[in-house]
N, C-alpha and C positions, 0 to 999 in steps of 0.2 A: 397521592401521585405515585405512578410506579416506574420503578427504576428503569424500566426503558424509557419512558418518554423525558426524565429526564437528564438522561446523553444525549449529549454533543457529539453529532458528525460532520466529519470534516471530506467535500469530495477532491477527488486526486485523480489525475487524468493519467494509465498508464501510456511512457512517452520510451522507453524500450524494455525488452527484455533479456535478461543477463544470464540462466540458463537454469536447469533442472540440480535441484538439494535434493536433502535426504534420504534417512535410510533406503526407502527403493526409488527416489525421482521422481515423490509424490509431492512437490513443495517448487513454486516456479517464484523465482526471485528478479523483480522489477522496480527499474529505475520512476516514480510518480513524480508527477508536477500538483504541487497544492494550488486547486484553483481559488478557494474562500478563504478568508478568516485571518487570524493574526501572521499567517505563515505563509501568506497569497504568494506565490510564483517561487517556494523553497523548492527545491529536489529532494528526495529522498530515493534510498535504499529500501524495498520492502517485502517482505516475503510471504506470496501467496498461496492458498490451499485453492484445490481447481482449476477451470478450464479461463486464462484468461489471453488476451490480445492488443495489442498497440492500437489505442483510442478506446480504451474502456475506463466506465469512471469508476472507483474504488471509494467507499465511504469507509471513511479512516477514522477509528475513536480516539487515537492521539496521533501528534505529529510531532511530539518530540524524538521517540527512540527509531532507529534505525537498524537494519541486518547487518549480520555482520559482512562482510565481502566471501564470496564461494572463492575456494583454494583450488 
């Protein structure tokens, strides 16, 4: 078996977004809703690389850790 098939992903519906990180504002940090699994209906803090929008689903490989909050 190879190690992609077996992870676990978890989807997350992004439900806002909180604003531009990183060194140049290449990192968009957004609030998700876990729709599956042991965390079904948790919120998270979560920090994206790319183009993303409010009602897009994110396949999440854990939903334990969290971002930190943008200052």
């Amino acid at each position: 078996m190879s190690k992609a098939s077996e992870e676990k992903l978890t989807p997350a519906e992004v439900i806002q977004i909180l604003g531009r990180t990183g060194v140049a504002g290449e990192i968009t940090q957004v609030r998700v809703k876990i729709l599956e699994g042991k965390d079904k209906g948790r919120i998270l803090t979560r920090n994206v690389k790319g183009a993303v929008r409010i009602g897009d689903i994110l396949m999440l490989r854990e939903t334990e850790r969290e971002a930190k909050k943008i200052k």
